[in-house]
N, C-alpha and C positions, 0 to 999 in steps of 0.2 A: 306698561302693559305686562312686559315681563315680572316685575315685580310683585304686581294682585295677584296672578295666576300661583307667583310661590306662597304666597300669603293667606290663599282658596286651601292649595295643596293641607298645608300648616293647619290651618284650622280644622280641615276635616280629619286629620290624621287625631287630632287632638279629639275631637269629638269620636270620632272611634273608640280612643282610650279611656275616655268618660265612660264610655259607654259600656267599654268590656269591664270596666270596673265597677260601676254602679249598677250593672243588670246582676249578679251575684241577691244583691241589698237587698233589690227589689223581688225577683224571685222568692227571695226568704221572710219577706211582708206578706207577698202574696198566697204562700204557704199557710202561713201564721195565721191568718185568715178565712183559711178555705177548711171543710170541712175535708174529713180521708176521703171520699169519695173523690170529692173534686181536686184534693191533693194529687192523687194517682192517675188521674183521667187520663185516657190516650185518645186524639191529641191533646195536649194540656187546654185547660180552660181558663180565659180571658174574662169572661163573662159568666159573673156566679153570682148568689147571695153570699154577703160576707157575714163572719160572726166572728165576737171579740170575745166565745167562750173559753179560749184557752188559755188569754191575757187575765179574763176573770180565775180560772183554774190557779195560772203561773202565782199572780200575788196575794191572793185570799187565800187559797187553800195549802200553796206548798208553801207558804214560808219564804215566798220569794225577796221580801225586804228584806228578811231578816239578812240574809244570802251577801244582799247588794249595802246593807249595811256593813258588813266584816270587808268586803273586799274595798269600798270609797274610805272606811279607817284605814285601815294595813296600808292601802295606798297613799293614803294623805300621809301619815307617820313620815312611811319610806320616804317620799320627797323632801321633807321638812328635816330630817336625820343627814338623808343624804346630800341636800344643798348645803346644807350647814357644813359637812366634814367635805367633801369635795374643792367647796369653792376655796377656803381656808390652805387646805391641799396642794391645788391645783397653781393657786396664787404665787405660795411659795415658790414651787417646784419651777414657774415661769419666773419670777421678778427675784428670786434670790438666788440664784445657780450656782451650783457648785459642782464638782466630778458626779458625785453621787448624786445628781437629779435626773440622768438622763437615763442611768441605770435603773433608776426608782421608776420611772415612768417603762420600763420596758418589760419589767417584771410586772408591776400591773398591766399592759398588755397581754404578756403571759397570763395571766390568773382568769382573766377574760374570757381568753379560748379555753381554758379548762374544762371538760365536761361537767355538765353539772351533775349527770346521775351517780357519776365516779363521789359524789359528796353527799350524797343519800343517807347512807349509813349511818357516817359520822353523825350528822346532823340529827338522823332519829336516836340514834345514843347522849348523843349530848343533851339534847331536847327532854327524855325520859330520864335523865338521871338529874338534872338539874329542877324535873320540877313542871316545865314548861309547855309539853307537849298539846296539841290544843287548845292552843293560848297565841291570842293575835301578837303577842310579843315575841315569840320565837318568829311568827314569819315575816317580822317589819325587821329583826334584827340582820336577819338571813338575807331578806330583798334589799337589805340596807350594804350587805357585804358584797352582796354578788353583783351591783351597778353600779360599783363605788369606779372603776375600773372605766365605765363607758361615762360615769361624771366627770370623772377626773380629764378626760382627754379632749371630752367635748368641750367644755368650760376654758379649759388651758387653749385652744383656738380663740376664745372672744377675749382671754388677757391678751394675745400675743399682738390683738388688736388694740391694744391700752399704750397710748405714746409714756415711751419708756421718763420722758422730760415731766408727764403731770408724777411721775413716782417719785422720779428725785424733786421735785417744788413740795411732793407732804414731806418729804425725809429733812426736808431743809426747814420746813417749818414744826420739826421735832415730833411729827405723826412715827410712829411706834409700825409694825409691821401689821396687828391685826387695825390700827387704826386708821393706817393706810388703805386697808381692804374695805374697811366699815364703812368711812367717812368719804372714801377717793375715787376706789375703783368703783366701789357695787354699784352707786349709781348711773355711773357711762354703763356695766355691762349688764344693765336688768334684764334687759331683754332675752342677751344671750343665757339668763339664770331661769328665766320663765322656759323660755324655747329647751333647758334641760328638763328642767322641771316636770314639763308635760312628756315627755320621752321617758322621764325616772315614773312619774304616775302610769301611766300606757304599758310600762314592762311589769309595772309590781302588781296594776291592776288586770293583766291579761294571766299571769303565772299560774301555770295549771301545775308542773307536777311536784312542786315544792310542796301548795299549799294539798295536794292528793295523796303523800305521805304523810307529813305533819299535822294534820288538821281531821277533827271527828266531827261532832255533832256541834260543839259550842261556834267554830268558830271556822265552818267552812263557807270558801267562799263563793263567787258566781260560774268559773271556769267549772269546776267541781261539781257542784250542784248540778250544773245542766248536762255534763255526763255524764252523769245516773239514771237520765232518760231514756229507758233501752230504748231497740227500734224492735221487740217484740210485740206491741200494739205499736197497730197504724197512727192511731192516734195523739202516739209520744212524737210523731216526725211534726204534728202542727206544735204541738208543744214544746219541742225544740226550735224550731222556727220562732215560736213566740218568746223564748228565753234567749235567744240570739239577738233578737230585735230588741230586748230590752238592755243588755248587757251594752249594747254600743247605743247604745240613747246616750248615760251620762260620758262616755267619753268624748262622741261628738259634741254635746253641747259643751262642754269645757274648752276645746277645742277650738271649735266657734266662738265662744265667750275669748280667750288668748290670742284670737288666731293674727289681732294686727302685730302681737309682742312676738308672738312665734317666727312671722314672714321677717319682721326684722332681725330679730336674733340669728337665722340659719342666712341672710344672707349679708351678715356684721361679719359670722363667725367662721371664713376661710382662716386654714392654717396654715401658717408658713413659718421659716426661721427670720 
């Protein structure tokens, strides 16, 4: 008896925190939807006629693909760059140790916590003098540099879960160090490579103020876009709601689509010595 009663507790706690976190979503659909009147209404309104004119507005008229195009490239790049140099990275830095790996790994630490606006500058000089500025290639190179650091740490938890006995059976069988990684580890730790994956896609594709200096007309992307919706008309707040709503469509369904690689992966990938 005692034990349903903690198990009642448990669930409704839980359901609380569904709930404080999904009524945000919902709110911001419900918006998205509502006309300005009925946005503002005091007491709010539950009960309205809906209209999908601002969804119409969002992708016909502003360009909104184009938007959610530059930001799903830039993002796919970024992961695809960054699993490749991380995992290779990370591998070493676990299965080949030496003095200098624990150092390497804490200066990436450091580089982590670094501000990012403190690199602004740099980055709009470098970008304009080389060429680039405006150009999805500067900020796949940039998003590629700045989560190399949260690759690298997170990934080196799912080797440290790799029995150190299947490393030495490739090395015995004359596997080379990237062939060990290719042929040996990758496949035990896909999971924990997809579960980065979508964390490395979710940071590059969320990135407001990198892509808010670097980026004009060609190649801005959704975070950007949808802050240039003043709140001077009322009816940029449905239109924000409605670019809000579309911006987390494709990352939940990725999400969804990953999500049995993901649960496995975050719960493969405790760290330990």
């Amino acid at each position: 008896m005692k034990k349903n009663i903690i198990n009642i507790i448990i669930y409704v706690v839980l359901l609380i925190i569904i709930i404080i976190y999904i009524f945000p979503i919902l709110w911001t659909f419900l918006v998205s939807i509502k006309t300005p009147a009925d946005a503002f209404s005091l007491p709010p309104k539950f009960i309205f006629k809906p209209t999908f004119q601002y969804y119409y507005d969002l992708w016909i008229k502003l360009d909104f693909f184009n938007y959610l195009k530059n930001s799903l490239i830039i993002s796919f790049f970024t992961v695809i760059i960054s699993i490749g140099i991380s995992g290779i990275a990370s591998f070493a830095l676990t299965f080949y140790k030496k003095r200098i790996s624990g150092t390497i790994l804490i200066i990436v630490l450091f580089l982590r916590m670094f501000p990012r606006f403190a690199l602004l500058i740099p980055f709009f000089v470098m970008s304009v003098r080389f060429g680039l500025f405006d150009t999805r290639t500067i900020i796949v190179l940039i998003m590629v540099a700045l989560n190399q650091p949260f690759a690298i740490w997170m990934m080196r938890g799912f080797f440290l879960d790799v029995p150190m006995d299947l490393i030495d059976a490739a090395r015995i069988d004359g596997c080379n160090m990237f062939g060990t990684y290719a042929r040996v580890v990758t496949p035990v730790i896909l999971p924990g490579l997809i579960a980065t994956g979508i964390f490395t896609f979710l940071f590059a594709y969320n990135e407001f103020l990198i892509p808010l200096v670097l980026t004009s007309v060609n190649t801005k992307t959704l975070p950007v876009a949808i802050a240039e919706y003043s709140a001077e008309d009322l009816g940029y707040w449905s239109l924000a709601a409605a670019g809000a709503i579309s911006i987390a469509a494709p990352a939940i369904i990725i999400i969804a689509f990953f999500q049995k690689y993901l649960v496995k992966g975050l719960m493969s990938g405790s760290l330990k010595e």
